[in-house]
C-alpha positions as YAML, in Angstrom:
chain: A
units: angstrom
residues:
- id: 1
  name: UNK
  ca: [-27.33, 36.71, -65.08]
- id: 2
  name: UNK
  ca: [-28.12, 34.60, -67.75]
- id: 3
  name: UNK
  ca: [-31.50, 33.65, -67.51]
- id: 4
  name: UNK
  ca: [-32.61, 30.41, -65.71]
- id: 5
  name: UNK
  ca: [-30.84, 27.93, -67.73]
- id: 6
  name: UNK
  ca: [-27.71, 29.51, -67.01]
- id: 7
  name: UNK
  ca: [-28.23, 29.91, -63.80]
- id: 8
  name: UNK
  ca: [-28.96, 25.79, -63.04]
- id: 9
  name: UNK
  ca: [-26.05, 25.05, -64.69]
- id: 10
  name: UNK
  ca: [-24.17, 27.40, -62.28]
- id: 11
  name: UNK
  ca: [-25.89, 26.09, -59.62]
- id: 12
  name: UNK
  ca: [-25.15, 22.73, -60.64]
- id: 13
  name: UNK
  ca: [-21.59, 23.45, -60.60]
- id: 14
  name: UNK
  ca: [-21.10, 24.92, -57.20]
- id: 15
  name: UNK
  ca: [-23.46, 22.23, -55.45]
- id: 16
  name: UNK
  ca: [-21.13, 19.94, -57.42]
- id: 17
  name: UNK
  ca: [-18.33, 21.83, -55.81]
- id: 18
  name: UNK
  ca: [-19.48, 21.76, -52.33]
- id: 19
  name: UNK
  ca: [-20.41, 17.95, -52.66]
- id: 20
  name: UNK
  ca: [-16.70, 17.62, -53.90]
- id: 21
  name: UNK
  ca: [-15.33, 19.60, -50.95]
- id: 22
  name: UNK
  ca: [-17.40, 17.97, -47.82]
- id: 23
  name: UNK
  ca: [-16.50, 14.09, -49.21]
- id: 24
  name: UNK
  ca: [-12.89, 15.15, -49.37]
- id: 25
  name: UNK
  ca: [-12.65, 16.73, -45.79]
- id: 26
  name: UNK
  ca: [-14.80, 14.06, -44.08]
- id: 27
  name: UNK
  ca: [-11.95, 11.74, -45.78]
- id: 28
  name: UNK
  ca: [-9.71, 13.36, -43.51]
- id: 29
  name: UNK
  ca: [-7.88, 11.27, -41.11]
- id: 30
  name: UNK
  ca: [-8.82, 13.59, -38.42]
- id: 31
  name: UNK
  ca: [-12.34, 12.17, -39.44]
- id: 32
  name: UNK
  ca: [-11.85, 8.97, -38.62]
- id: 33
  name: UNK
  ca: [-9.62, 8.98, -35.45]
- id: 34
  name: UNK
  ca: [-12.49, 10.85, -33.63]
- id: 35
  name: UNK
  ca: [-15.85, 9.99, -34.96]
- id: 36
  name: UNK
  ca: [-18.96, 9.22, -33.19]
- id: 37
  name: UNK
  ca: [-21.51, 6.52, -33.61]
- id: 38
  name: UNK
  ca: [-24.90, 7.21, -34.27]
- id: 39
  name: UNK
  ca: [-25.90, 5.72, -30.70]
- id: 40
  name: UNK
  ca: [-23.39, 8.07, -29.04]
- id: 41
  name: UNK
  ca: [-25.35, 10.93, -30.73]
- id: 42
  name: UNK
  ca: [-28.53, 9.41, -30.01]
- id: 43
  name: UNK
  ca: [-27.68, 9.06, -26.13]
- id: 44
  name: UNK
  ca: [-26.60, 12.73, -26.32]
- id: 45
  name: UNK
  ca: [-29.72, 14.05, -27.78]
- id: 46
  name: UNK
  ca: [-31.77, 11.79, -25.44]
- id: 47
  name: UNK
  ca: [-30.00, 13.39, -22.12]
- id: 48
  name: UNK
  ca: [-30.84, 17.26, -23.88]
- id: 49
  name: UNK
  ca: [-34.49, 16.20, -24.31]
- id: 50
  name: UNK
  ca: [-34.93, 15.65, -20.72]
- id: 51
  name: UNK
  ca: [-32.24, 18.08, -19.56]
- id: 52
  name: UNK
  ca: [-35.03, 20.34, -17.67]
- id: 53
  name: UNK
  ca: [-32.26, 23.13, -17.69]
- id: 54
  name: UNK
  ca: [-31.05, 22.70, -21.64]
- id: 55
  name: UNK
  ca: [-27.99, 24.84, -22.41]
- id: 56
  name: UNK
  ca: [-27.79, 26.70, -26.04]
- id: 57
  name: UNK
  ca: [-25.48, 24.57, -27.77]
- id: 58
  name: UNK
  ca: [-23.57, 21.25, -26.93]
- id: 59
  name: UNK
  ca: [-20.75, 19.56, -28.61]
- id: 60
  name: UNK
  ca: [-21.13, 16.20, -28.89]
- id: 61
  name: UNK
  ca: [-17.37, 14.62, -27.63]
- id: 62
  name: UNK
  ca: [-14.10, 16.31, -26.23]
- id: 63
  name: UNK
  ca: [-12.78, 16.25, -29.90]
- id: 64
  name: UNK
  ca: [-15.43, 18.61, -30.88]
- id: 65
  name: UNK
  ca: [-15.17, 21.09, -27.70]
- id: 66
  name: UNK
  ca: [-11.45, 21.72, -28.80]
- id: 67
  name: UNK
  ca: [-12.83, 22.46, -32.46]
- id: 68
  name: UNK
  ca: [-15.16, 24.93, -31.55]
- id: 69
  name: UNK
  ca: [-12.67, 26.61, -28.96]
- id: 70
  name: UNK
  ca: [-10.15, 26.61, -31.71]
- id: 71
  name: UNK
  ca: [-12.84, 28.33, -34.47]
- id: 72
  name: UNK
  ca: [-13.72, 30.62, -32.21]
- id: 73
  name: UNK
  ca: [-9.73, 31.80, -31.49]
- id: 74
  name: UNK
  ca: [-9.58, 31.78, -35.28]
- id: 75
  name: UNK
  ca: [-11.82, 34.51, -36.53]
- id: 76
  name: UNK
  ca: [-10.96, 34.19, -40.62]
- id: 77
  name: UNK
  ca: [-11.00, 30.97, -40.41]
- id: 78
  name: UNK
  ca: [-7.04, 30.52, -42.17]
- id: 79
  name: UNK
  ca: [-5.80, 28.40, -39.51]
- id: 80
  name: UNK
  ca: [-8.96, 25.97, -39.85]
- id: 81
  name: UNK
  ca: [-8.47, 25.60, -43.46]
- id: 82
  name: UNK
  ca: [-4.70, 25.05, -43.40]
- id: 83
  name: UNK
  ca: [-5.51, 21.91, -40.77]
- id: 84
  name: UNK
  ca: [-8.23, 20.37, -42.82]
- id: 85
  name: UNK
  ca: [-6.08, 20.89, -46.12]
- id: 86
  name: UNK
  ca: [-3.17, 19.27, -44.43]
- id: 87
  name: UNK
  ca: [-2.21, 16.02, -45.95]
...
């Protein structure tokens, strides 16, 4: 390490990095063709609230069931990356 200067500066440059990363994916076309509104979330949450049987986790559209299913058939993640790197 460097001491604590050194370290912000690293730390600078990989929240930099990340920033960089998540504005390019959510650019994604993918992104666009099946987004939610905020009032589609906002219905969703308010049907979990008073769910008197919640489950664990929810996805919030169709789009996003078929994500999840596919990370979870993709255990190092390769065949995620190569979709959301795709042109």
């Amino acid at each position: 390490m460097g001491g604590i200067e050194h370290d912000q500066k690293d730390l600078q440059q990989i929240c930099n990095s990340l920033k960089e990363s998540i504005e390019r994916r959510l650019k994604h076309p993918i992104f666009n063709e099946h987004g939610q509104t905020a009032k589609e979330i906002a219905n969703l949450i308010y049907e979990i609230v008073y769910d008197p049987n919640p489950k664990l986790r929810y996805q919030t559209s169709a789009f996003a069931r078929s994500l999840v299913a596919d990370k979870l058939k993709d255990f190092d993640g390769e065949i995620f990356k190569k979709q959301m790197l795709a042109p």
